[in-house]
Structures are given as structure tokens and as C-alpha cells.
N, CA and C atoms as an extended XYZ file, in Angstrom:
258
Properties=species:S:1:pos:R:3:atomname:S:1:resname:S:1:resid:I:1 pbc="F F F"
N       -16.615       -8.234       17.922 N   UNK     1
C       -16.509       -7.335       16.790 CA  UNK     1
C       -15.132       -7.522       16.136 C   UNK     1
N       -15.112       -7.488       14.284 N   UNK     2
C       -13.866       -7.709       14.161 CA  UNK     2
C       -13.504       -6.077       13.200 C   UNK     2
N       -12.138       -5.988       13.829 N   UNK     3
C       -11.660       -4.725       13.412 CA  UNK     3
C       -10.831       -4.629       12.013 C   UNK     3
N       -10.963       -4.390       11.113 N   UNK     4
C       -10.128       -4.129        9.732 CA  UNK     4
C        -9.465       -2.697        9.679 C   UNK     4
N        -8.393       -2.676        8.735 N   UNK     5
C        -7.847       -1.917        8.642 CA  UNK     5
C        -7.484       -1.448        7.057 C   UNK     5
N        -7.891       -0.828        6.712 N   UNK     6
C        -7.891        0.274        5.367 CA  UNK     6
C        -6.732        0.644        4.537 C   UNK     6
N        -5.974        0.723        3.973 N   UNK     7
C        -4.767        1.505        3.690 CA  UNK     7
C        -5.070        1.489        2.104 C   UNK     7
N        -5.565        2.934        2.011 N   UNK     8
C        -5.263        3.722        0.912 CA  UNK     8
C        -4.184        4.140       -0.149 C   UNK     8
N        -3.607        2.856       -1.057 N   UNK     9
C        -2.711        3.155       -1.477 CA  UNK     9
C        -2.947        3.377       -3.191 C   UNK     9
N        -4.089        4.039       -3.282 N   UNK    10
C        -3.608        4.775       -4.871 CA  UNK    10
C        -2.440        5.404       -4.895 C   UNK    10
N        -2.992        6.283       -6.317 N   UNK    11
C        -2.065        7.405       -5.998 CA  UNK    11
C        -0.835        7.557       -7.520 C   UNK    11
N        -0.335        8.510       -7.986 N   UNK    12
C        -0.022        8.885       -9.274 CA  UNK    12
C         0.979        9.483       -9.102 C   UNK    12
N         1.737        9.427       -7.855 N   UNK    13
C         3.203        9.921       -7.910 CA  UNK    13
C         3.373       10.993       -8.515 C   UNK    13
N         2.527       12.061       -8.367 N   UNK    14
C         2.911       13.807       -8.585 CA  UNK    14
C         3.029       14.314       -7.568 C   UNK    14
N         2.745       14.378       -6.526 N   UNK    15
C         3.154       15.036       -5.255 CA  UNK    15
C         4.215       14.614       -4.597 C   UNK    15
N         5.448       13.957       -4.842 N   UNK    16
C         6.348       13.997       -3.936 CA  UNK    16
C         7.529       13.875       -5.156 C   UNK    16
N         6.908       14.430       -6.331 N   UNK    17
C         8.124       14.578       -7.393 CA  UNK    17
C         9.715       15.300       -7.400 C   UNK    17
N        10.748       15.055       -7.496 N   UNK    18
C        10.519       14.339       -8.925 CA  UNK    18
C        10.963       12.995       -8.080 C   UNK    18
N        11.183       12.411       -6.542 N   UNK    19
C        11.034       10.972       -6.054 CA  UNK    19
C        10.712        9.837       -6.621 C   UNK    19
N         9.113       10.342       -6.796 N   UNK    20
C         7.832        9.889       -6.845 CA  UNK    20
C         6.956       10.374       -8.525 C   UNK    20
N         7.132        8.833       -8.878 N   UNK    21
C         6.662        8.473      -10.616 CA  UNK    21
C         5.396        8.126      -10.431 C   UNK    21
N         4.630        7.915      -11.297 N   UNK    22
C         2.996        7.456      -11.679 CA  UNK    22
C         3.586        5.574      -11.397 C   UNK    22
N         4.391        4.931      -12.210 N   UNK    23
C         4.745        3.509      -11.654 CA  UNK    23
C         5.697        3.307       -9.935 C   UNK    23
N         5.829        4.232       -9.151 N   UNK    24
C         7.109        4.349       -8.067 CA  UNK    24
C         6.269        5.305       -7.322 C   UNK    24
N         4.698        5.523       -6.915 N   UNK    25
C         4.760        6.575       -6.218 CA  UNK    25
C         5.401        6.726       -4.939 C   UNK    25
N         4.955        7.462       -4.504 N   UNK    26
C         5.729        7.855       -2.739 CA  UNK    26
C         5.099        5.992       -1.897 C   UNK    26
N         4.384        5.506       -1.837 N   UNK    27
C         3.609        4.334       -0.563 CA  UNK    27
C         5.397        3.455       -0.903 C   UNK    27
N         5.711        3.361       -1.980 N   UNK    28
C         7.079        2.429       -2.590 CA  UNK    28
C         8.200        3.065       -2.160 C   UNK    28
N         8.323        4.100       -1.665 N   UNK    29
C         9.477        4.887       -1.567 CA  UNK    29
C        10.191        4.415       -0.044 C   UNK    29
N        11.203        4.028       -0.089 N   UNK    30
C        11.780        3.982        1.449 CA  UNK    30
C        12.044        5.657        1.941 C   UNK    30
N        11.741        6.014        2.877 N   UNK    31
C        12.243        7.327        3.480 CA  UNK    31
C        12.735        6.985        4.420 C   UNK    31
N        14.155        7.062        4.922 N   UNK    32
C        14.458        7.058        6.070 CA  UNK    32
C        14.832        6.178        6.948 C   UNK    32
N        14.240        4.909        6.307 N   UNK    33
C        14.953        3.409        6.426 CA  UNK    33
C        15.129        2.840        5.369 C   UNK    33
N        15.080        1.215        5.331 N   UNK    34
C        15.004        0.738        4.393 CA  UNK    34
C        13.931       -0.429        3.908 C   UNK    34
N        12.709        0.084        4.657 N   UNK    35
C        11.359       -0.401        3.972 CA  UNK    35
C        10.882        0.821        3.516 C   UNK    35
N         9.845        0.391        2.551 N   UNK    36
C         8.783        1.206        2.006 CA  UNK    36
C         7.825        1.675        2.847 C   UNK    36
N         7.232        2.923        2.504 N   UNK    37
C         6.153        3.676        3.321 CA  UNK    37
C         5.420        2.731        3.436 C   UNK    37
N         4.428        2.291        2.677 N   UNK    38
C         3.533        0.675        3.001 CA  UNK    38
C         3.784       -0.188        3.859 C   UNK    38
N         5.386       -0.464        3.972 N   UNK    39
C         5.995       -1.554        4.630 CA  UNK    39
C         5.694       -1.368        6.239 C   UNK    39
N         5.920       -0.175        6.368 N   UNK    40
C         6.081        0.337        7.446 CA  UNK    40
C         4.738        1.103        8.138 C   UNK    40
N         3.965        1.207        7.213 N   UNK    41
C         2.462        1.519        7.763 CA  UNK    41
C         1.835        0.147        7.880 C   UNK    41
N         2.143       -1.152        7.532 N   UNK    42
C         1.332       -2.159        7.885 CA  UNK    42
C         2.221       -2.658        8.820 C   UNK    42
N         3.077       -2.834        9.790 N   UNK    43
C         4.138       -2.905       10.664 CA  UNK    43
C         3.412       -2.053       12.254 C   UNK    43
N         2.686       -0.825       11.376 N   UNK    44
C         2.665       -0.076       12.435 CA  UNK    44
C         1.155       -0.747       12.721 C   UNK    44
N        -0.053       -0.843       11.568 N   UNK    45
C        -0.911       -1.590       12.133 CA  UNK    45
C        -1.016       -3.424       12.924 C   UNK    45
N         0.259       -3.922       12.592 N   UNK    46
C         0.037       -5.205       12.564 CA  UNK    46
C        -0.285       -5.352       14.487 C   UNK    46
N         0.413       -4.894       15.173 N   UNK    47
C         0.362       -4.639       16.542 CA  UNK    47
C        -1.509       -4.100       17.264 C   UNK    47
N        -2.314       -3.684       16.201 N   UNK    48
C        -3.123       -3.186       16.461 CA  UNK    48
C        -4.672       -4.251       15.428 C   UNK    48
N        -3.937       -4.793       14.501 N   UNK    49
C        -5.302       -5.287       13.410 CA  UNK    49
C        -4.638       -6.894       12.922 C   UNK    49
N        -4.773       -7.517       13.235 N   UNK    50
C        -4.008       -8.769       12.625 CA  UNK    50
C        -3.724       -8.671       10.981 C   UNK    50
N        -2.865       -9.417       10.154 N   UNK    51
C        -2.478       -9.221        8.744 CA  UNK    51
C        -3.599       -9.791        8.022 C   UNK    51
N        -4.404      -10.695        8.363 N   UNK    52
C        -5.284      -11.424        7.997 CA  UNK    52
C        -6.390       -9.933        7.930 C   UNK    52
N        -6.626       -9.327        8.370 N   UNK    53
C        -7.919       -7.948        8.856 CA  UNK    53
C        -7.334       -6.679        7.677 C   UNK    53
N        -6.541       -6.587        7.292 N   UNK    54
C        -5.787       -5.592        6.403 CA  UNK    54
C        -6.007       -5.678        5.469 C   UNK    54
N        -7.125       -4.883        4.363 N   UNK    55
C        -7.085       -5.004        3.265 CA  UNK    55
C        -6.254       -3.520        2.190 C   UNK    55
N        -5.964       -3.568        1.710 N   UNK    56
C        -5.284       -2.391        0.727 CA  UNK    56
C        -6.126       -2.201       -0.106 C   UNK    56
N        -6.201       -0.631       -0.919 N   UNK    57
C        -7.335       -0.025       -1.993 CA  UNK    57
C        -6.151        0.703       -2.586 C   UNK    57
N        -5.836       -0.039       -4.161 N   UNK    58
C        -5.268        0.777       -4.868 CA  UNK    58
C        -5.163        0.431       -6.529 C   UNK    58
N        -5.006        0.707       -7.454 N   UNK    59
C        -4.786        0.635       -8.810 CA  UNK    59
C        -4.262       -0.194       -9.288 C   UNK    59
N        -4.709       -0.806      -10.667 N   UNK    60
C        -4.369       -1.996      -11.385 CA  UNK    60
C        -2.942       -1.958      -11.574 C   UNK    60
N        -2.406       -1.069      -11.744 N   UNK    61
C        -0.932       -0.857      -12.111 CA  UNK    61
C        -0.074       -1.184      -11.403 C   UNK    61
N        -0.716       -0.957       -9.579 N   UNK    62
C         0.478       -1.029       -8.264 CA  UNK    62
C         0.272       -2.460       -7.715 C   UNK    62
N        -0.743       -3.301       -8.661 N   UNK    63
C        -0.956       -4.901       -7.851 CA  UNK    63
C         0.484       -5.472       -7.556 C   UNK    63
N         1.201       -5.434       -8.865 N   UNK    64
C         2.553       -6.534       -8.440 CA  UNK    64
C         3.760       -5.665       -7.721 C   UNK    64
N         3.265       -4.615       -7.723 N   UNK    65
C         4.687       -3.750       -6.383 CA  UNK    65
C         4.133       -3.771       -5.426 C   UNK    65
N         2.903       -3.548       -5.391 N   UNK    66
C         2.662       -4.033       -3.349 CA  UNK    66
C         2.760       -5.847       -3.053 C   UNK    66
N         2.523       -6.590       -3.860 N   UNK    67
C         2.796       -7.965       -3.370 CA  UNK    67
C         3.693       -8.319       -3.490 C   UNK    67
N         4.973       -7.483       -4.017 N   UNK    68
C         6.484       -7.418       -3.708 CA  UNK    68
C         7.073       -7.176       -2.344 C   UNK    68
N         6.582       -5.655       -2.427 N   UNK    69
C         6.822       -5.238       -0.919 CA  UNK    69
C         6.062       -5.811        0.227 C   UNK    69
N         4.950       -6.567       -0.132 N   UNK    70
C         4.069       -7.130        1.373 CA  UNK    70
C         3.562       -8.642        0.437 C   UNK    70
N         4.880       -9.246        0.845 N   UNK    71
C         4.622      -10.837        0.354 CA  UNK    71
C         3.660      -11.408        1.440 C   UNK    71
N         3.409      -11.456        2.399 N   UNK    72
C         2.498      -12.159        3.829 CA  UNK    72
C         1.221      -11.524        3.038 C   UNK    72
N         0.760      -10.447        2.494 N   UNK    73
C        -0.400      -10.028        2.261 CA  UNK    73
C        -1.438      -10.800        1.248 C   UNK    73
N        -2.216      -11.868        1.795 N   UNK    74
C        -3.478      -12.084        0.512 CA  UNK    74
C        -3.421      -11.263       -0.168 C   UNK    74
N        -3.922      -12.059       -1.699 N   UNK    75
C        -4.288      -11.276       -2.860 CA  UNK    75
C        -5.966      -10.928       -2.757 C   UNK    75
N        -6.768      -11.862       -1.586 N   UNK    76
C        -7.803      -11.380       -1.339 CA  UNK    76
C        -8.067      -10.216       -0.316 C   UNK    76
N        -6.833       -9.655       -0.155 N   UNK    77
C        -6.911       -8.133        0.989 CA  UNK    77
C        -6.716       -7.186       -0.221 C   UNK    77
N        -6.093       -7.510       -1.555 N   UNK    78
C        -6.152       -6.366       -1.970 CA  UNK    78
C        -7.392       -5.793       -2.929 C   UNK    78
N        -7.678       -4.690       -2.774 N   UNK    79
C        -8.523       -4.532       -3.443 CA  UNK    79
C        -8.885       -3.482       -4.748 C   UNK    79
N        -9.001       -3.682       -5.789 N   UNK    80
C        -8.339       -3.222       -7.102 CA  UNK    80
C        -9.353       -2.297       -7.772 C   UNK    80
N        -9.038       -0.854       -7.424 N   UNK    81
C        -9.757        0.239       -7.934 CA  UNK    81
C        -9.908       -0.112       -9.667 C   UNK    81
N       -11.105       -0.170      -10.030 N   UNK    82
C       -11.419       -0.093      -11.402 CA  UNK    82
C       -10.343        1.045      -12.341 C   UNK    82
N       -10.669        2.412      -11.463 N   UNK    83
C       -10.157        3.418      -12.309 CA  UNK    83
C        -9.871        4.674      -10.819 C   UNK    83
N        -9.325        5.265      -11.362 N   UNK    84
C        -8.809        6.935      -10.077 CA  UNK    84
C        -9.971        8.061      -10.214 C   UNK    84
N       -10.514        7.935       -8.660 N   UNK    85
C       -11.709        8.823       -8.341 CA  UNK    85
C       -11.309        9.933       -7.422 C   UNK    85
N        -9.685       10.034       -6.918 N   UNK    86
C        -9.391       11.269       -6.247 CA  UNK    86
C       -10.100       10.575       -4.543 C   UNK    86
């Protein structure tokens, strides 16, 4: 059986304002170190799902800041919400 791993990174940067912008939400934000929340949630899966098994779900807008922050990541893991369904 092969195991994948999910990471939900829409999202419109109103809830962790004023941090966190509609282009900068919170997944981009370093807290506390100096990677990004993303950075550090695929860090925490890599030990558990290989990088190759990881696909991302998030918005046309955040394609070229997550393949900033997660250069190792295929462009075929990510996967590009048409539009925001909450």
C-alpha cells in the first residue's frame, strides 16, 4: 500500500492578520524559526511519507511561493484549486 500525504495549503490570509495577507498568508509565515509553516510541516511529514508521496492543494496565486519555499517539491504534487470552496 502506498501512503500520500495531503497538505492543505489554501487560504486568504485573514485569520492571522494583520501577519498574514491574501498574497503572504500564515503556511509562508516563519513563526518561531526560520522556515515557513509549510517548510516545516513537510519536514515533519518527510520522516513518515516520502517527498515523492506529498502532494499540496492550494490556489493559483500561491503556485510560485510554495515552489520557492519547497524547491525538492514536483510541480506534479501540486495541485491547483480552480477557485476557493472554504
Amino acid at each position: 500500500m502506498t501512503t500520500y500525504a495531503v497538505i492543505m495549503a489554501g487560504g486568504s490570509g485573514t485569520r492571522f492578520w494583520p501577519l498574514s495577507r491574501r498574497m503572504r498568508p500564515k503556511q509562508f509565515l516563519a513563526i518561531g524559526t526560520d522556515k515557513s509553516l509549510m517548510q516545516e510541516t513537510v519536514e515533519r511529514l518527510t520522516p513518515l511519507v516520502p517527498m515523492k508521496n506529498i502532494r499540496i492543494v492550494a490556489g493559483r496565486h500561491h503556485v510560485e511561493p510554495i515552489m520557492a519555499h519547497l524547491p525538492e517539491l514536483s510541480h506534479d504534487a501540486l495541485l491547483v484549486e480552480p477557485c476557493a470552496r472554504n
